[in-house]
BATI-420785 format. One record per residue (C-alpha): residue number from 1; x, y, z. Coordinates in pm, 1 decimal. Each point is the difference from the previous one (the first is absolute). Example, Ala and Ser with C-alpha at 12.3 -4.5 7.8 and 13.67 -1.06 7.14 Angstrom:
<sites>
  pos        xx        yy        zz
    1    1230.0    -450.0     780.0
    2     137.0     344.0     -66.0
</sites>
This chain:
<sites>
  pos        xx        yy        zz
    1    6295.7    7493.6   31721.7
    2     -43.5    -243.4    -296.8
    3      27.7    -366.2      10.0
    4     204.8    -138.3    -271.0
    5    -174.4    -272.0    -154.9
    6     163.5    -335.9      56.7
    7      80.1    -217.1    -339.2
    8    -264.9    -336.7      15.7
    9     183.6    -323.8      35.6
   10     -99.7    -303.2    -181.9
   11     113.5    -347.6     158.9
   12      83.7    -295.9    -215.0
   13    -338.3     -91.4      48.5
   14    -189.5     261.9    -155.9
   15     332.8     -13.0    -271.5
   16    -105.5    -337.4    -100.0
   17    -362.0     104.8     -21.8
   18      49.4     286.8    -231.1
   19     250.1    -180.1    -242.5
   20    -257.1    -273.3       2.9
   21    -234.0     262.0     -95.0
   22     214.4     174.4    -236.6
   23     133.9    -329.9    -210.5
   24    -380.0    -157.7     -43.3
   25     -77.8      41.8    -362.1
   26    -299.1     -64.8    -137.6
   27     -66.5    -356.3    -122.5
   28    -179.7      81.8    -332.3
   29     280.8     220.3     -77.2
   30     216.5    -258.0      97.1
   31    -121.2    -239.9    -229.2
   32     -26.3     160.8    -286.8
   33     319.9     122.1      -0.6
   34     140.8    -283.7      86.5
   35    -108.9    -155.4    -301.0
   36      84.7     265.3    -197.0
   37     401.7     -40.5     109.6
   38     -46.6    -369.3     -73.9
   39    -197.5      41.1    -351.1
   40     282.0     230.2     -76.2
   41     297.7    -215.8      43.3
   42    -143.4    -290.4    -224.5
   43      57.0      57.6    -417.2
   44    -263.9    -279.9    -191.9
   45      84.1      29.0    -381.1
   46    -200.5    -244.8    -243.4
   47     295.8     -83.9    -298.4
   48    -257.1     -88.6    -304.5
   49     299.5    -187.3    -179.6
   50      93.0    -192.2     234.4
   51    -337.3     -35.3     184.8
   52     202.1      27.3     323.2
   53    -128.6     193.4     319.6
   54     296.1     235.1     131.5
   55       4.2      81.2     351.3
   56     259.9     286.5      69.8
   57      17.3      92.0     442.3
   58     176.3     396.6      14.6
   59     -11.1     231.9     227.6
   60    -146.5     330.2    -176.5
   61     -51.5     358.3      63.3
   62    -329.5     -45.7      87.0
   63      96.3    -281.6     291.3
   64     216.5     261.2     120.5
   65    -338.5     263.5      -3.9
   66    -194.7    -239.7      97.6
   67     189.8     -93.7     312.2
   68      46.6     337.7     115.3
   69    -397.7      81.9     -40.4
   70     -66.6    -256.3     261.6
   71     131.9     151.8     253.5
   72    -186.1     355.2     -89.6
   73    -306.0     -62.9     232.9
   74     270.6     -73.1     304.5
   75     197.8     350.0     -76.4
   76    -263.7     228.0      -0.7
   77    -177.8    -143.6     285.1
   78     401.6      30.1     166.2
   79     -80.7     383.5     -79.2
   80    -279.2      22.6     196.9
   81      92.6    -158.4     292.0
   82     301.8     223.5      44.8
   83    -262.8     291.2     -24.7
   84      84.2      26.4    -371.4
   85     366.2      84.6      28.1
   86     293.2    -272.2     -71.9
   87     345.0     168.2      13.7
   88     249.4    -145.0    -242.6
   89     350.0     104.6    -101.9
   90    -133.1     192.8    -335.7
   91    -262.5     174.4     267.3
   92    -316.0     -87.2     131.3
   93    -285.5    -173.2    -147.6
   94    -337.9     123.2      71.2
   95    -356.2     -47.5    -122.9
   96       0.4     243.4    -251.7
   97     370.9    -159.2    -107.8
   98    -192.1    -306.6     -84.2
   99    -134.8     221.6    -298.2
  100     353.9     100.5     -77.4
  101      87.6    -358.2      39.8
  102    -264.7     -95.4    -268.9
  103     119.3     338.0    -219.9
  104     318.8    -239.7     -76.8
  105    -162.1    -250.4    -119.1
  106     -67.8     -31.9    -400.3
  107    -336.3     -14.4    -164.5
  108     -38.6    -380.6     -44.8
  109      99.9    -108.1     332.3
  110    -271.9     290.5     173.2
  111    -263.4    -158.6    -221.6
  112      78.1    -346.7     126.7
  113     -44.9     131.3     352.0
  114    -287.7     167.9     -17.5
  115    -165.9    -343.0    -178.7
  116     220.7    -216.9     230.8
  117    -201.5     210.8     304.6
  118    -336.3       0.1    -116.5
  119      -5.3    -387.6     -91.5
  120     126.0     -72.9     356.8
  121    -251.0     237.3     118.8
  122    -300.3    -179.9    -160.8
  123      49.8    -300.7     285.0
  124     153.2     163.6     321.2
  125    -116.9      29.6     299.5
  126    -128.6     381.0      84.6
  127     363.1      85.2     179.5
  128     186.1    -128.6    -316.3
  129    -214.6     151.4    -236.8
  130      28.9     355.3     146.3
  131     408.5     -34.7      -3.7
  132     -24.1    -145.7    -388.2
  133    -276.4     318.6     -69.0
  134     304.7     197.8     164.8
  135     248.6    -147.9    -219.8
  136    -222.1     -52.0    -342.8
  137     -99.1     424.4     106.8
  138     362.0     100.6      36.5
  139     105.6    -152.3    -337.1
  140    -289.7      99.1    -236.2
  141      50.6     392.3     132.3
  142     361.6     -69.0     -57.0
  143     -28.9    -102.0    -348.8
  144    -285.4     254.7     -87.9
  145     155.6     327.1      93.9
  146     252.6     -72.7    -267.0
  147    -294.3      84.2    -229.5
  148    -195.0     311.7     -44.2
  149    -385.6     -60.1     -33.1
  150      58.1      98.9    -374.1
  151     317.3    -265.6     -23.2
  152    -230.0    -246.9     135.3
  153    -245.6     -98.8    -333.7
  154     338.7      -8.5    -174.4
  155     184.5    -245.7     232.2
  156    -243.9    -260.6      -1.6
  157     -21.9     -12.2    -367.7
  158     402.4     -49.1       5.4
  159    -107.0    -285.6     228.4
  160    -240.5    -156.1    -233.0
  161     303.5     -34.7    -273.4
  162     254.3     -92.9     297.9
  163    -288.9    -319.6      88.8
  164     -53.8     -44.5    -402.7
  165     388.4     -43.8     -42.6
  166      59.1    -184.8     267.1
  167    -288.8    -273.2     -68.7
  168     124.5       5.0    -363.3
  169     394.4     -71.6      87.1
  170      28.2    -161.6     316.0
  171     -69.7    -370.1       8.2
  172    -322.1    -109.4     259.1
  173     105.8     -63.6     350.7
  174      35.3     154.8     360.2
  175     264.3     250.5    -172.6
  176    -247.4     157.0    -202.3
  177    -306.1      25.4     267.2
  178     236.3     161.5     185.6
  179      42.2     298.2    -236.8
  180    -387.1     -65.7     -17.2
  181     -50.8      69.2     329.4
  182     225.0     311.7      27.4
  183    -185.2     158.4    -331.2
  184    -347.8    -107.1     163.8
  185     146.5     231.5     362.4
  186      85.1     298.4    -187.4
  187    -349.5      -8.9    -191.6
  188    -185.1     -17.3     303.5
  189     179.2     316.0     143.3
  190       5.0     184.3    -277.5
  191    -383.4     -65.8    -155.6
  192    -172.2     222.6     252.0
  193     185.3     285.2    -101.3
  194     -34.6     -30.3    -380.8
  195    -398.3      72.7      61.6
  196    -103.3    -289.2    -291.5
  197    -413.9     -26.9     -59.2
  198    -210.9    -276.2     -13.7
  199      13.1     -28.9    -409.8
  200     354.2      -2.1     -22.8
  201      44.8    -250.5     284.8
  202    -233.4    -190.9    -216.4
  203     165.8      33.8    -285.6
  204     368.8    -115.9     109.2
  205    -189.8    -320.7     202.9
  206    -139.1    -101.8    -323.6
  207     336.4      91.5    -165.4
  208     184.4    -288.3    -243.8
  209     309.6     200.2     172.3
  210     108.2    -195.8     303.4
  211     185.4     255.6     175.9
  212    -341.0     236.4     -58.5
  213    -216.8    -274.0     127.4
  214     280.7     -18.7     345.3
  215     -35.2     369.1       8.6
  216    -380.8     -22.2      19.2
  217      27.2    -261.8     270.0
  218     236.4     246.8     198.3
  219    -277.8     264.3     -44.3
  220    -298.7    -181.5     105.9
  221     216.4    -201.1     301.0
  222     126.4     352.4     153.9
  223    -348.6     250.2     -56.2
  224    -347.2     -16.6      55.8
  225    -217.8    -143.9    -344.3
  226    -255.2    -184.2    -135.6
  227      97.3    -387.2      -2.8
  228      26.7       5.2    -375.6
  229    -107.2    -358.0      -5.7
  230     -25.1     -25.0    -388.8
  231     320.9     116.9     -13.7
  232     171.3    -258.1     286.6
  233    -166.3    -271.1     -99.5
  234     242.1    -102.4    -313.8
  235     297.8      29.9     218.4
  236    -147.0    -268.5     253.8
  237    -163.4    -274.1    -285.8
  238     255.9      59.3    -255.2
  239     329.0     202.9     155.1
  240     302.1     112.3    -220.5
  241     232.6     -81.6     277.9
  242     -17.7    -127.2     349.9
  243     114.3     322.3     182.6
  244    -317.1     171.9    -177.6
  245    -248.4    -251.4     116.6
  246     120.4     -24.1     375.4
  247     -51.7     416.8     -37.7
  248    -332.0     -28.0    -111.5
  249     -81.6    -255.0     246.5
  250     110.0     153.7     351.6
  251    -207.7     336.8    -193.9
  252    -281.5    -264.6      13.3
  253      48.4     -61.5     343.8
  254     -33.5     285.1     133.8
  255    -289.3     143.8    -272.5
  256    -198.6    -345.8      16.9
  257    -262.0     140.3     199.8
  258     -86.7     305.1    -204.0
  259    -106.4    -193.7    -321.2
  260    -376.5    -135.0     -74.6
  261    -108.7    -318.4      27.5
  262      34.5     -86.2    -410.4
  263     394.9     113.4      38.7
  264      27.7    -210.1     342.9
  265    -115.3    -226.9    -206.3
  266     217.9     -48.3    -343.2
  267     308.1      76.0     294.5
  268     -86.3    -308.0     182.6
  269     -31.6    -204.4    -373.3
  270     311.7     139.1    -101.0
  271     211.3     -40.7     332.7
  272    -146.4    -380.2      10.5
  273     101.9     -75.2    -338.0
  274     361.4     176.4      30.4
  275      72.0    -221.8     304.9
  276     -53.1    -308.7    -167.9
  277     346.5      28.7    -117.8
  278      75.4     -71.2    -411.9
  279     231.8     211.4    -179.0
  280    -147.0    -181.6    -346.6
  281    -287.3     162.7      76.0
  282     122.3     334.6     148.9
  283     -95.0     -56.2     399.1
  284     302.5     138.9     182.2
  285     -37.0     -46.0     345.7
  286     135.1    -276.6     214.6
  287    -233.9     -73.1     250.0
  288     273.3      62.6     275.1
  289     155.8     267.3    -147.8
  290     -62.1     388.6     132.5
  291    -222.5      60.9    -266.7
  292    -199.5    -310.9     114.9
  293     -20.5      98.3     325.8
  294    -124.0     385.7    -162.9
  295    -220.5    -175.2    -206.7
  296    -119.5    -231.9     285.1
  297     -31.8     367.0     253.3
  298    -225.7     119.8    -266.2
  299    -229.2    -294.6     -50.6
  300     -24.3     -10.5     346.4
  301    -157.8     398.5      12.1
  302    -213.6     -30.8    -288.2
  303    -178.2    -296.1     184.6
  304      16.1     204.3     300.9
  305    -131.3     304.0    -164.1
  306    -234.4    -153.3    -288.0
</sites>
């Protein structure tokens, strides 16, 4: 005769430690979104007339986004521990709902994610880094299977005139690197499968077209090339925008060690020069800014590597 398997009770105990576990988010993730939700609420409008600074507190849409994305890390590791089920009154959640979760989601908001989760990712520990690969994963398959390979090519080059028109009509500010940032996600996921060569990757870094030149930065970010140093170099001594020379830089970072000891070289005078901070004399980077502490990461593997 069988035994009936007996359900496993957990005391308040081993309760506490799983909600404990459940709840931790990741502190990178934590930060940066935080900041996000705060950037978001503030308005800072120059008036030339009146030469008056306007400072405008709201609570946006993207607070609202923002707010709920914190939490994302804590929900799907909630999935797991139940053994990837969570029963709720429209049904039960599972693993592969977290897809159909993400299916609801529009475009912009799925490329915020998957940039969201693979800036966090850069400085987590190994444990956090897996469950923001997991989440950064999730997204980017997401957002690509609304494309066909052959859809692909044609998407990102919507993308470059979404990024063009954007730069050209919204005013500088967190706002705007925002819609960056969610441009930048979708390029990343979408470049492998648009099968671009080495000459045209070229071509759209050395590009007067900004959106071409963020496209070409997606490309060379997401697959495996040459460091096209000639071509990165501009966009680190003499950028168009900031958003373009913090790309170029964390490509730097992690490419540093593949150049030769002449391009190690005009880096390390460039980088030096850019961090003495003028904007009369086009050096961009505050010292204790995140592109000073790129700049700074990359000094500090040329010498290491040189």
């Amino acid at each position: 005769m069988e035994e009936t398997p007996t359900s496993q009770k957990i005391d308040k105990q081993q309760l506490d430690e799983l909600l404990r576990t459940a709840l931790r988010l990741p502190v990178i993730w934590c930060v940066i979104t935080v900041l996000v939700i705060i950037a978001s609420m503030f308005n800072i409008t120059w008036n030339n007339t009146s030469r008056v600074l306007a400072v405008t507190f709201q609570i946006t849409s993207t607070t609202a986004l923002f707010f709920a994305l914190l939490w994302l890390p804590a929900l799907l590791r909630i999935f797991t521990l139940l053994g990837g089920g969570l029963k709720t009154p429209a049904g039960e959640l599972s693993s592969p709902g977290i897809g159909e979760f993400l299916k609801t989601l529009n475009s912009d908001t799925l490329g915020l994610i998957i940039d969201d989760a693979e800036t966090a990712g850069e400085d987590s520990s190994s444990t956090n880094k897996a469950e923001l690969t997991y989440i950064k994963n999730e997204a980017q398959e997401t957002y690509s299977s609304r494309f066909s390979p052959q859809e692909a090519r044609q998407e990102l080059i919507s993308l470059v005139q979404e990024y063009n028109t954007i730069r050209e009509e919204m005013p500088s500010g967190d706002e705007r690197t925002l819609q960056f940032r969610s441009i930048f996600g979708r390029m990343r996921t979408l470049a492998p499968f648009a099968d671009f060569k080495d000459n045209e990757v070229s071509n759209y870094l050395r590009s007067e077209n900004g959106g071409q030149r963020i496209l070409g930065l997606s490309i060379i970010r997401t697959t495996v090339r040459p460091p096209f140093f000639e071509e990165l170099q501009p966009m680190i001594d003499d950028p168009k925008s900031a958003f373009e020379q913090n790309q170029a830089l964390t490509f730097m970072r992690d490419n540093a060690h593949h150049l030769n000891d002449i391009q190690k070289q005009k880096l390390a005078y460039t980088l030096k020069k850019q961090l003495q901070y003028d904007e009369q004399k086009h050096q961009w980077i505050h010292p204790n800014s995140h592109r000073g502490s790129l700049s700074n990461h990359i000094l500090s593997i040329i010498q290491d590597t040189h």
